[in-house]
C-alpha positions in Angstrom: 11.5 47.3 -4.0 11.2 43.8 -5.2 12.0 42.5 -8.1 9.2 40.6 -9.5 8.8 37.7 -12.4 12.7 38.4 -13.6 14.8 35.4 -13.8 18.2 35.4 -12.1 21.0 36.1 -14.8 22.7 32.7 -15.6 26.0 33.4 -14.9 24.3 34.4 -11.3 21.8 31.8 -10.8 24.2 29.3 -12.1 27.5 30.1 -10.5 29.8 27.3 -9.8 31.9 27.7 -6.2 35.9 27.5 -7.6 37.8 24.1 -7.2 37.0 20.7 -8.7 33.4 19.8 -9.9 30.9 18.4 -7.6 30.9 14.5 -7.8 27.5 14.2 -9.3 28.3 17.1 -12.4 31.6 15.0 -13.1 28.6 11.4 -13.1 26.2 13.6 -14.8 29.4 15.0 -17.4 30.8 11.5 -17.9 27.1 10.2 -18.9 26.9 13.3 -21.4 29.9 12.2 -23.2 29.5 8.6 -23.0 25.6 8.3 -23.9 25.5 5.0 -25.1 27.3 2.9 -22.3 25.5 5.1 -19.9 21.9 4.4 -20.7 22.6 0.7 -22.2 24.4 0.5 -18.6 21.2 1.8 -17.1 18.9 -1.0 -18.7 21.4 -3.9 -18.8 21.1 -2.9 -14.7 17.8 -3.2 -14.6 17.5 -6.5 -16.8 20.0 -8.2 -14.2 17.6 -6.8 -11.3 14.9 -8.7 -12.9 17.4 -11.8 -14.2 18.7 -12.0 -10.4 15.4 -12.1 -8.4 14.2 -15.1 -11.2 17.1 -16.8 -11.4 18.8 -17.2 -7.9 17.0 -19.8 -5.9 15.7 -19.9 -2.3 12.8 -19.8 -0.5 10.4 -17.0 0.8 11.9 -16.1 4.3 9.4 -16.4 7.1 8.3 -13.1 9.3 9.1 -13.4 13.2 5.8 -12.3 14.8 6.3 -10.1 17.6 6.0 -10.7 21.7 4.2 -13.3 22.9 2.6 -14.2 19.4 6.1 -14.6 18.1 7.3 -17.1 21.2 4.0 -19.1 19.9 4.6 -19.5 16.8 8.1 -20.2 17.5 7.4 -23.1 19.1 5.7 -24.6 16.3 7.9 -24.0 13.3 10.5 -25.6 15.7 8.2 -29.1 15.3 9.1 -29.2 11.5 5.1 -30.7 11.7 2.2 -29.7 9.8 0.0 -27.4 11.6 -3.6 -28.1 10.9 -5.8 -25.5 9.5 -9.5 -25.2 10.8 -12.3 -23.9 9.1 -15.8 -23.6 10.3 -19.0 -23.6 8.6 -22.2 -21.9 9.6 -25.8 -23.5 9.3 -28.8 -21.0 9.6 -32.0 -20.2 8.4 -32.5 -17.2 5.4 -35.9 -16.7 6.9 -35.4 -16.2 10.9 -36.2 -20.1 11.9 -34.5 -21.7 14.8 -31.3 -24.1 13.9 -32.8 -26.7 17.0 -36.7 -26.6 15.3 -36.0 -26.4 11.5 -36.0 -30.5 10.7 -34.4 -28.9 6.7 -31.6 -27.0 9.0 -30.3 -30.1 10.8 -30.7 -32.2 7.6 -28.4 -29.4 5.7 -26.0 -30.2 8.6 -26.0 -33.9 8.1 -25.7 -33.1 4.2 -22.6 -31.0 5.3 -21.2 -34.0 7.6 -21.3 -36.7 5.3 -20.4 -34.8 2.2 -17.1 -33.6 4.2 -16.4 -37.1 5.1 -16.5 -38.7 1.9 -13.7 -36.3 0.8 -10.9 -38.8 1.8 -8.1 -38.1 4.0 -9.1 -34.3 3.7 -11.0 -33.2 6.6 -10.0 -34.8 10.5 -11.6 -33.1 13.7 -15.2 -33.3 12.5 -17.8 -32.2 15.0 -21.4 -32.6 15.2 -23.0 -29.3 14.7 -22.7 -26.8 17.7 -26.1 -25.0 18.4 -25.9 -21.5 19.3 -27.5 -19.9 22.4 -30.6 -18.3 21.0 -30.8 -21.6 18.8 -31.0 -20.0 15.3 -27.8 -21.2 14.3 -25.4 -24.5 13.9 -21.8 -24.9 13.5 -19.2 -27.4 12.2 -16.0 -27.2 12.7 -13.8 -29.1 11.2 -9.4 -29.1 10.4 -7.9 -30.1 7.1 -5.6 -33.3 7.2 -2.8 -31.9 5.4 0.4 -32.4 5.0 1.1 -28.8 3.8 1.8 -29.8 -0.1 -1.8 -30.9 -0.2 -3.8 -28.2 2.0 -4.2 -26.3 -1.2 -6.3 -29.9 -3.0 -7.9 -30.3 0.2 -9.3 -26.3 0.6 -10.6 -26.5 -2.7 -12.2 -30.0 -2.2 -13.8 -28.4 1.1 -14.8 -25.5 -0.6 -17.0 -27.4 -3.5 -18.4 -29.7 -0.8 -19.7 -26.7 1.1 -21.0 -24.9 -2.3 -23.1 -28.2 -3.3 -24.8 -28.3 0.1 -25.5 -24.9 -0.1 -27.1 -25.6 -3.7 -28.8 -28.1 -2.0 -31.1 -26.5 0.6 -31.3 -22.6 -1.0 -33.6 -22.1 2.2 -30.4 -22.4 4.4 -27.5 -20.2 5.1 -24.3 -22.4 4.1 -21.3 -20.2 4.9 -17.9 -20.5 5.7 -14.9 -18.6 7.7 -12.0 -19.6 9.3 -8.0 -20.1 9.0 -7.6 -20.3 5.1 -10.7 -18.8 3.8 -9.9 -15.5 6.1 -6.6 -15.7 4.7 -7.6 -16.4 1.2 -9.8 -13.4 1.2 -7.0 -10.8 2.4 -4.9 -12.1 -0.7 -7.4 -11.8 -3.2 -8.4 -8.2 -1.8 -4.7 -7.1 -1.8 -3.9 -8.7 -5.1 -6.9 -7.6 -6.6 -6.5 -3.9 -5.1 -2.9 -4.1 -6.4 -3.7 -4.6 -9.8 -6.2 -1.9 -9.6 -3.9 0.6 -8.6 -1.7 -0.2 -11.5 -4.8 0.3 -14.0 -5.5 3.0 -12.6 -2.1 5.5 -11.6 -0.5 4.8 -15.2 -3.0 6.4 -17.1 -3.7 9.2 -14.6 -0.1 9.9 -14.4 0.6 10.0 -18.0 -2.5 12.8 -18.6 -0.8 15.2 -15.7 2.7 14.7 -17.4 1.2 15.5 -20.8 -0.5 18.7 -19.0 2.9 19.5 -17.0 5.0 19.1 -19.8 2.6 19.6 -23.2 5.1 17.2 -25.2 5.0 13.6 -25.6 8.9 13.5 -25.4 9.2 15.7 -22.4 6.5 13.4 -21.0 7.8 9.9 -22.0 11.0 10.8 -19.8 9.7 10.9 -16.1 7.4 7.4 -17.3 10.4 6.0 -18.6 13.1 6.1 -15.8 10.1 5.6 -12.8 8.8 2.2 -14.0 12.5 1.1 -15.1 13.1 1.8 -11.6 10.2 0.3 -10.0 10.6 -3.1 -12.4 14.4 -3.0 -11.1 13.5 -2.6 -7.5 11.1 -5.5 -7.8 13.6 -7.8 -9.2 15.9 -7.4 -6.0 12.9 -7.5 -3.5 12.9 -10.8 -5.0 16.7 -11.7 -4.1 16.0 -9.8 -0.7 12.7 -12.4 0.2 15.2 -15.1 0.6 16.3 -13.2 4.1 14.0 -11.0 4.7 9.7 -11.1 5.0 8.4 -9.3 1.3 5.1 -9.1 1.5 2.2 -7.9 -1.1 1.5 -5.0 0.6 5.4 -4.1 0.0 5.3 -4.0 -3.1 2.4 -1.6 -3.2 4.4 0.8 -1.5 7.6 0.4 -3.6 5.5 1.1 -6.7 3.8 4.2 -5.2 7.4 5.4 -3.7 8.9 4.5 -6.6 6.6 6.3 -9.1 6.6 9.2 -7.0 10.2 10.0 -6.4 10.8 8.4 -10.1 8.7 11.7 -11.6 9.9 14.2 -9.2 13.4 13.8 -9.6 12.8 13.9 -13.5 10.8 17.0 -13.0 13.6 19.0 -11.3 16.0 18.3 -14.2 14.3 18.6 -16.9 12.4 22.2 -15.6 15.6 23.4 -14.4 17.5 22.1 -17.9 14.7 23.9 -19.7 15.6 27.2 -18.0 19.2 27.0 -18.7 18.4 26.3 -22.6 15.8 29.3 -22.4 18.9 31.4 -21.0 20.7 31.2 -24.2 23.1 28.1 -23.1 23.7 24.9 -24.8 22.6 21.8 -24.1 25.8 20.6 -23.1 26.0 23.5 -21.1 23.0 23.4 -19.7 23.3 19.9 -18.4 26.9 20.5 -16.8 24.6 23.6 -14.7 21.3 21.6 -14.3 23.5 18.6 -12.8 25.4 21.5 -10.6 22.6 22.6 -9.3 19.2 20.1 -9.8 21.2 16.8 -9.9 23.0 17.9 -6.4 19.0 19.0 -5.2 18.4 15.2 -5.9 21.3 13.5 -4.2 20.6 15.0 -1.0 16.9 14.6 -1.1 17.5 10.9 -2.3 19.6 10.7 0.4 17.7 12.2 3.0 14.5 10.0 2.4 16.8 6.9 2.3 18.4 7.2 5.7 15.0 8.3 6.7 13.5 5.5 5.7 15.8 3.1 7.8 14.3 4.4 10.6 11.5 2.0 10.6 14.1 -0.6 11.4 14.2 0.8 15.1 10.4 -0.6 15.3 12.1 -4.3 15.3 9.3 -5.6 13.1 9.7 -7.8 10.3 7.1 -6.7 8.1 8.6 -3.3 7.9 12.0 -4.1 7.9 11.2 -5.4 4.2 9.4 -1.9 3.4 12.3 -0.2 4.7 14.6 -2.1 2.4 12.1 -1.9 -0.5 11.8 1.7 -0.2 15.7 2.6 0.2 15.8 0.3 -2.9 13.5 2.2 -5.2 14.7 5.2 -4.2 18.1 4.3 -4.5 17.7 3.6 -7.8 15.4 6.3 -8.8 18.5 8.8 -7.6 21.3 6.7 -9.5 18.9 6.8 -12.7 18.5 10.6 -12.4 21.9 12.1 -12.4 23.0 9.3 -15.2 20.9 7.7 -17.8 18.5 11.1 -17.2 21.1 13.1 -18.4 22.4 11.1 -21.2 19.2 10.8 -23.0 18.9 14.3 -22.5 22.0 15.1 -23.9 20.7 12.4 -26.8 17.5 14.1 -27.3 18.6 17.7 -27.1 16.1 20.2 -28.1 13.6 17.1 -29.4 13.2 16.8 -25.8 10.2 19.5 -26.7 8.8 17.8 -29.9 5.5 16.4 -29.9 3.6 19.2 -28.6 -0.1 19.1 -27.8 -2.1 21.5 -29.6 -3.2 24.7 -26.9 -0.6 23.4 -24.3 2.6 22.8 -26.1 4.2 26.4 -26.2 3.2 27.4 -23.3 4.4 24.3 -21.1 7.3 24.0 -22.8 8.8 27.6 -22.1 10.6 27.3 -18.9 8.7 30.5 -17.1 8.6 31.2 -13.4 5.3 30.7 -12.1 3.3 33.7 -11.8 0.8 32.7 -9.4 2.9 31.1 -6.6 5.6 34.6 -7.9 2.4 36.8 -6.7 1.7 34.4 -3.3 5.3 35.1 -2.5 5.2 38.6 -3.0 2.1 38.9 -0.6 3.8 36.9 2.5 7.0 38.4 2.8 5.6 41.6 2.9 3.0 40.4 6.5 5.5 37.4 6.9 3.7 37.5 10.3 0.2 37.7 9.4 0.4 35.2 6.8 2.9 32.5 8.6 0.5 33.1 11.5 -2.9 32.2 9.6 -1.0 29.2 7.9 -0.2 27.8 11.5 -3.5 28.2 12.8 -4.8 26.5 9.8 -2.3 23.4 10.6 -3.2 23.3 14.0 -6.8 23.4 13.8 -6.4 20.2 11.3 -4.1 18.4 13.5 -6.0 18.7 16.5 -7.9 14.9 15.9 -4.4 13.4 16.2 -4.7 14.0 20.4 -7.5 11.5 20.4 -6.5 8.9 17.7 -7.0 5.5 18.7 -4.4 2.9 16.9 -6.2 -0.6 16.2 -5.2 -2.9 13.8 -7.7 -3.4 10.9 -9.4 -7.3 11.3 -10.4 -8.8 8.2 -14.5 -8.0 8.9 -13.0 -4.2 9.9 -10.9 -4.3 6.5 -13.2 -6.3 3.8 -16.7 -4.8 3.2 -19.8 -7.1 3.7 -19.9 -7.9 0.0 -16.7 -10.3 0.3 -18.5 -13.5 0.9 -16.3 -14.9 3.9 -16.6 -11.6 5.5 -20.1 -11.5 5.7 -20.1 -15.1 6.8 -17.3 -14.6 9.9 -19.6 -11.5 10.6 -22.9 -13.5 10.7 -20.2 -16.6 12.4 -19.4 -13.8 15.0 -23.0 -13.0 16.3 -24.3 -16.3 16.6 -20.8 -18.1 18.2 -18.1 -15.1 19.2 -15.0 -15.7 18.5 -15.5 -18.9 16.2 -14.6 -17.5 13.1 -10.7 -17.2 13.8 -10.2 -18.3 18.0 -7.2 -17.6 19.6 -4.4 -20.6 19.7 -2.8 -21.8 22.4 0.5 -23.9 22.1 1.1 -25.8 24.9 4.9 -27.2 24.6 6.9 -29.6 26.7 10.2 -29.4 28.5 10.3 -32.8 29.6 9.7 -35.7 27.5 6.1 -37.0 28.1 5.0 -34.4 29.6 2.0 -33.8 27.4 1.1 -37.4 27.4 0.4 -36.9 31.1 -2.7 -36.7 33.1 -1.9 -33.2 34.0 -2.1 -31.9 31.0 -5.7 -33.6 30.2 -7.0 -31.6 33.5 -6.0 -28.6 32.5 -7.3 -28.7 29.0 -10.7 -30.0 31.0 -10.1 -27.1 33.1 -10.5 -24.8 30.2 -13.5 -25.6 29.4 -15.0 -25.1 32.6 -13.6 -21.5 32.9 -15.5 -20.3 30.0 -12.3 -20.9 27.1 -13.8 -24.1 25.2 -11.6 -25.3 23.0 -13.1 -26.0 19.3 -10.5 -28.1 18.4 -6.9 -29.4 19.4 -4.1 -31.3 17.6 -0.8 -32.5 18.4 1.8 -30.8 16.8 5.0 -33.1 17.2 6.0 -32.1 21.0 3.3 -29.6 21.0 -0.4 -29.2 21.8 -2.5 -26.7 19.6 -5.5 -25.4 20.9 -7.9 -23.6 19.3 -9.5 -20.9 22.0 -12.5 -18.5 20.8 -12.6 -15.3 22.4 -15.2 -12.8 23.0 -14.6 -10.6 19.8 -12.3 -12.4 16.9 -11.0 -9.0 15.8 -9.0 -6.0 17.4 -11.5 -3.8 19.7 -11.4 -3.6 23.0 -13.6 -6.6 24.0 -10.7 -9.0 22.1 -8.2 -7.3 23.7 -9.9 -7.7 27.3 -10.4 -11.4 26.2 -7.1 -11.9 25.5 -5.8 -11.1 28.6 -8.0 -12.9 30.7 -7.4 -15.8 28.4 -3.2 -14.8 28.8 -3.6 -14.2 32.7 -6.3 -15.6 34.0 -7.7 -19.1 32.3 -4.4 -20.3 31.4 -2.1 -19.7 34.7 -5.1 -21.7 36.2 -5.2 -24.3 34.3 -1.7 -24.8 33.5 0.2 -22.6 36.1 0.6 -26.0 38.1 2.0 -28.6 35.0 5.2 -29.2 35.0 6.8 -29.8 32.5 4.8 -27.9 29.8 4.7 -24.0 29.2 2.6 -22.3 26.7 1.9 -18.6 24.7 -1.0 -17.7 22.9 -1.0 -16.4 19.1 -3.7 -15.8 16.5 -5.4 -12.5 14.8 -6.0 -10.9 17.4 -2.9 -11.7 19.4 -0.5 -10.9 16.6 -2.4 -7.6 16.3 -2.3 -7.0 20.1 1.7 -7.5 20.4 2.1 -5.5 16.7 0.6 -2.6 18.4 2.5 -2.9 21.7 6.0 -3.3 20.2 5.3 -0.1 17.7 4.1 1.8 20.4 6.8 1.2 22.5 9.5 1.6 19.5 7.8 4.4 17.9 9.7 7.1 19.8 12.9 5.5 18.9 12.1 6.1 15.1 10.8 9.5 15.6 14.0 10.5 17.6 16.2 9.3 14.6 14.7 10.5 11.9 14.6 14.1 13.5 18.2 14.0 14.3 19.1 12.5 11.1 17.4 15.2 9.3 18.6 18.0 11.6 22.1 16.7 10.4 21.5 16.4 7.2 19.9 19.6 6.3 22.9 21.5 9.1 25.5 19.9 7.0 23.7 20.4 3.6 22.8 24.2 4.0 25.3 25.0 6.7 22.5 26.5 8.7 21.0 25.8 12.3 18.5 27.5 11.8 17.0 26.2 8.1 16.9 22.8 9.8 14.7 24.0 12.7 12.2 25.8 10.6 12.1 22.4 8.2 11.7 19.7 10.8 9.0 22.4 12.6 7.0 22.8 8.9 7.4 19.1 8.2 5.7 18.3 11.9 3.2 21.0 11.1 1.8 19.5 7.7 2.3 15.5 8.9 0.4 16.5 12.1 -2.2 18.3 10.0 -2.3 15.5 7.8 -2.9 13.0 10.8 -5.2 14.5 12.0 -8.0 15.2 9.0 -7.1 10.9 8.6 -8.3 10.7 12.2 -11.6 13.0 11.6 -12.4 11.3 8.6 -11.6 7.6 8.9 -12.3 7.4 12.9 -14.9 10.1 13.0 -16.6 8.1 10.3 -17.0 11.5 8.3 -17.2 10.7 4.3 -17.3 6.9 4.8 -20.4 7.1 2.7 -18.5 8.8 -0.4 -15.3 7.0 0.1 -16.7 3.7 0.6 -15.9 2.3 3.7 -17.1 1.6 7.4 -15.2 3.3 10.5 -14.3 1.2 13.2 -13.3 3.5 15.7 -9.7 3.8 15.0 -6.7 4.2 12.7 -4.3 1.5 11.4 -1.8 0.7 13.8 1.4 1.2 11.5 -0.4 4.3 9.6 0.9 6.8 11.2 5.0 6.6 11.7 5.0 5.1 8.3 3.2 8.5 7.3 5.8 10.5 9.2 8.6 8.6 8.1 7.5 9.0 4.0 6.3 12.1 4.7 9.6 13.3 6.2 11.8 11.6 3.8 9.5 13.0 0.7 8.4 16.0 1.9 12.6 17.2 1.8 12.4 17.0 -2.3 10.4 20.0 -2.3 12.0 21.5 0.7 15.5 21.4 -0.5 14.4 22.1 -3.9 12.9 25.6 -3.2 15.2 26.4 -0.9 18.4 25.9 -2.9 16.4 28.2 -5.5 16.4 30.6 -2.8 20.1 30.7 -2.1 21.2 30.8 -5.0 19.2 33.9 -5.7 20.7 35.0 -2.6 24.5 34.1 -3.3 23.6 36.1 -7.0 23.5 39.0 -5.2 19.6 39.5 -4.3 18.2 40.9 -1.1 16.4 38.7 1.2 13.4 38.8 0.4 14.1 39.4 -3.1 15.6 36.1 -3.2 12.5 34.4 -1.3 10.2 35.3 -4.1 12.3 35.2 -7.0 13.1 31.6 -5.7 9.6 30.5 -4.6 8.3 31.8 -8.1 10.9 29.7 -9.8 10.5 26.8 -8.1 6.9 26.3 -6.7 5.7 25.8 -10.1 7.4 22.4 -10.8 6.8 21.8 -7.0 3.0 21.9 -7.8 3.5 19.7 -10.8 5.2 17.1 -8.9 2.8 17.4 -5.7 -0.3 17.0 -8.3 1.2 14.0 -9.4 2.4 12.4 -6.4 -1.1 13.1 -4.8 -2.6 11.1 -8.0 -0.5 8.4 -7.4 -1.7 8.2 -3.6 -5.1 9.0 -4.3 -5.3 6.3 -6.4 -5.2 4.2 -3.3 -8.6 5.7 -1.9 -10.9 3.5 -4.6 -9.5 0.2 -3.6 -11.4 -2.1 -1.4 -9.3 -2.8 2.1 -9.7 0.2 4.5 -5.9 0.2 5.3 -5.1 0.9 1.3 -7.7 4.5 1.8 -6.5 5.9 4.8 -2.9 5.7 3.6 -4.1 7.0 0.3 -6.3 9.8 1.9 -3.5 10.6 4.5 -0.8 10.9 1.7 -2.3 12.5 -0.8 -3.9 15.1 2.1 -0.2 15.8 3.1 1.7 16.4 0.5 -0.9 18.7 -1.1 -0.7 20.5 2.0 2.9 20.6 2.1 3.7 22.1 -1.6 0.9 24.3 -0.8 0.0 25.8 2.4 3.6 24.8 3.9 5.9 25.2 0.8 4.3 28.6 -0.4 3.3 30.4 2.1 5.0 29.1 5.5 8.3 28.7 4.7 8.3 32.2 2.9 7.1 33.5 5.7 9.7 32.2 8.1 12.2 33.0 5.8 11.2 36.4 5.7 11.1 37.1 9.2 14.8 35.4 9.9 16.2 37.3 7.1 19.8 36.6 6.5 20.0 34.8 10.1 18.4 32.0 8.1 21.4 31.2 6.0 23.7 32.1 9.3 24.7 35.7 8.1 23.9 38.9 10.4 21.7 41.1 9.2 
């Protein structure tokens, strides 16, 4: 017979193994009795995080594109020249006329012309107005002079030229698209996003502690040491850009990981600190058991999602090489701040940890109680382990079974922005009327002998281009390079770039330059870089799968001294970040909900999306794992019976397993109202898996497996 809703005794459920204290109860004790240099050690840390990455001096380091792409642009930086940047403006009608009939269209156009030339030194490789096939439209194209301290003056100078035309002639469509207003727009959107997400996770998060905890205190705690640790982690991103590639969108993820892990690892100490005071102990007593037992749960979780982590560094790519070390970073320091300055100003606080109550939530929240809901769950499976496990996998499958036709494409900045972004709607509108114009391929034509771009050779094959169907737009000389600008079919990621890309790669350019000597060349732009991306993650992507499974088998064998616990885990954890992958892949690729979440499928998931999901995923999903699971062995080394011990554990666990998941999900979910498509389908495929993972996986499948291995789980016979 079971015994139901009774806690453990705590000389039981808190037993210490003989010999010398664990290394992180001595930390956690040495912080108890030295409170002061421990949390003014913690801060003065965090002040020299942020002194360091302000102070020491150096430059942005520059990412190393991969493939082809990367050989490209290469080349280039090796000029130590200034790269001109093109932009193009499009000339059409508001009212359906024809650019070649409308006398007011080709007048705009001269407008344009003249009032681009009498910016000074600001604009070289002007061209008359291209016409586009069915004749509605016109283009100029047109590069800024540079040198690169002045591109900025020069934009801005374009940009006002352009707007005063437009004012101009209201009866024509003045718009413009290309290199930096593309770029300009991706910045803004991921700046602006990122401050969004900051308005809104802080006061989200701070409602769900005050529900968790129902005390201001209590609640002030888990805020406190996650944003000490994210501010800390951003000051060494800072020292770290000097090497390696930081980019906006890295620090988005620090601040979500960092929040996240920040507030769970709070959460297991102070619930588990709670229940040893509610036992009768001390708070210095308490501590010494809740570091024992909670503070070792959080060093090997830490750990685990570090290591895991570094797996992304088998993909080769710069970009997330710097999320791999931002991430290790945060969490890092999330794990050092919880088994030190967490326990000192625990130890500080004592039983004002629990002042502040809010009216109706405040005793009941601040009893440490095992949950009675996720107590009764547990009771259910282990008694049909099989029916129930069974019904849980189903479920999974059934979810994940979208992920067997995913298709992984890159985002491009029209696929990305909605229509309401101004230079989206004008690359759009720059797309149907001249393809490939709004950001063209480049080509970078190099020599190997000295003049060989000065010869005649080199003119033919340019000519040669345009007569195989690969115009250049615009060219410049780039010290002992040639830059060409190529449109393709499709400026963006699809299946007609792609096609493009390699005729242009294998076809047009072996022709035309296959018989030069002296000169070699490599294509690069948008969708080139996104075309190479894709390949070298897909051809790495099994590397970082295998490690991060045989990390974590090693982790969790050495951790619970168990073959089989790691088995079942790594099987769960595929279970919920397949099902997970694959309601992203129904929704965001199936198009399903776009109208309530606010966005426009292209037929296909972010490229990256999904082993950075499985690597987080894996890392994060082991705080809850290892957290119920040394509940459950310790029930089990008190003396309980099997399955006993699975619900007695599950009850006194799951509840602060919930409170974290409901948080963490906030924090992702935050990520679904921001504007770039990327930013939702990570926040709906995050938030989707870890609610399914303290949930469906967490309560009712691992009980369930538990249950039917019995003691074989923890590598006793029965």
């Amino acid at each position: 017979m079971l015994r139901i809703g009774k806690s453990a005794p705590p000389e039981t459920a808190a037993r210490a193994p003989a010999g010398p204290a664990p290394l992180v109860e001595r930390v956690a004790g040495w912080s108890v009795r030295h409170r002061t240099p421990a949390i003014a050690g913690w801060f003065a840390l965090v002040i020299l995080a942020v002194l360091a990455g302000t102070l020491i001096p150096g430059q942005g380091a520059g990412g190393i594109d991969p493939g082809e792409s990367g050989r490209a642009q290469r080349v280039l930086d090796a000029q130590h020249a200034y790269v001109p940047v093109l932009e193009n403006v499009l000339v059409q009608s508001r009212t359906g006329g024809r650019f070649a009939d409308d006398p007011d269209l080709r007048q705009a156009a001269r407008d344009l012309e003249a009032a681009l030339r009498r910016t000074p030194g600001t604009v070289t490789g002007l061209r008359s107005p291209l016409v586009s096939r069915d004749g509605r439209s016109g283009l100029v194209t047109f590069q800024l002079a540079g040198p690169y301290e002045q591109v900025d003056a020069q934009y801005d100078a374009v940009v006002k030229a352009v707007a005063e035309v437009a004012a101009r002639h209201p009866g024509a469509r003045v718009a413009q698209a290309g290199d930096r207003s593309l770029s300009s727009a991706v910045d803004e959107g991921i700046k602006g996003d990122f401050k969004r997400a900051e308005h809104f996770s802080l006061p989200i998060t701070v409602v769900i502690l005050l529900v968790v905890f129902g005390s201001l205190i209590a609640a002030g705690i888990p805020l406190l040491l996650a944003f000490s640790t994210v501010i800390g982690a951003f000051g060494l991103l800072q020292v770290v850009d000097h090497w390696t590639p930081i980019n906006s969108a890295t620090h988005s993820m620090v601040l979500l990981i960092g929040v996240a892990v920040g507030i769970d690892y709070s959460l297991f100490y102070l619930r588990r600190e709670r229940e040893e005071r509610a036992a009768g102990r001390t708070v210095r007593e308490a501590l010494r058991v809740t570091a024992r037992t909670s503070g070792h749960v959080i060093l090997v979780s830490g750990l685990t999602v570090m290591l895991c982590m570094t797996g992304l560094l088998f993909s080769g790519l710069a970009e997330l090489r710097g999320l791999t070390i931002g991430a290790v970073l945060v969490v890092g320091l999330a794990m050092v701040g919880s088994v030190t300055v967490l326990p000192a100003l625990l130890s500080l606080l004592g039983r004002w940890v629990d002042r502040g109550r809010l009216p109706w939530l405040g005793r009941r929240r601040t009893a440490a109680a095992e949950s009675r809901t996720w107590t009764a769950v547990a009771r259910v499976v282990v008694r049909r382990p099989l029916l129930w496990g069974g019904a849980a996998v189903l479920a999974l499958v059934v979810m994940a079974l979208p992920v067997f036709g995913i298709h992984l494409q890159d985002a491009a900045v029209t696929d990305s922005l909605p229509r309401s972004v101004p230079v989206v709607d004008a690359a759009v509108r720059m797309q149907e009327a001249f393809p490939g114009t709004p950001s063209p391929a480049r080509v970078v034509v190099w020599e190997t002998r000295d003049g060989a771009l000065d010869g005649p050779g080199v003119r033919r094959a340019v000519d040669g281009l345009r007569g195989d169907g690969a115009q250049p737009i615009a060219q410049a000389r780039v010290g002992r390079a040639l830059l060409l600008r190529v449109p393709l079919a499709d400026f963006g990621n699809g299946e007609t770039a792609v096609r493009a890309l390699g005729t242009l790669r294998h076809r047009s350019l072996p022709a035309a330059f296959g018989h030069v000597d002296g000169v070699e060349y490599a294509v690069t732009g948008r969708t080139a870089l996104a075309y190479d991306f894709t390949r070298q993650l897909s051809g790495r992507t099994p590397l970082v799968f295998g490690f991060v499974l045989v990390l974590a088998f090693v982790l969790l064998t050495v951790a619970f001294r168990s073959l089989t616990v790691p088995l079942v885990s790594i099987a769960l954890n595929l279970l919920s970040i397949g099902a997970a992958c694959g309601v992203l892949g129904w929704v965001f690729q199936g198009g399903h909900g776009g109208s309530l979440l606010g966005f426009t499928s292209y037929g296909g998931i972010v490229d990256w999306l999904p082993v950075f999901m499985f690597v987080v995923l894996f890392g994060l999903s082991m705080d809850y794992h290892i957290f119920i699971l040394s509940r459950i062995r310790e029930r089990r080394s008190g003396g309980a019976g099997p399955r006993e011990a699975i619900v007695e554990g599950v009850g006194a666990s799951a509840g602060v397993v919930t409170s974290a998941a409901v948080i963490m999900t906030a924090a992702f979910s935050v990520f679904v109202v921001l504007t770039a498509i990327e930013y939702k389908m990570m926040g709906v495929g995050l938030s989707v898996a870890i609610l399914l993972d303290a949930t469906l996986v967490r309560g009712v499948l691992l009980p369930a497996a538990l249950a039917l291995l019995g003691d074989r789980a923890w590598g006793r016979r029965r």
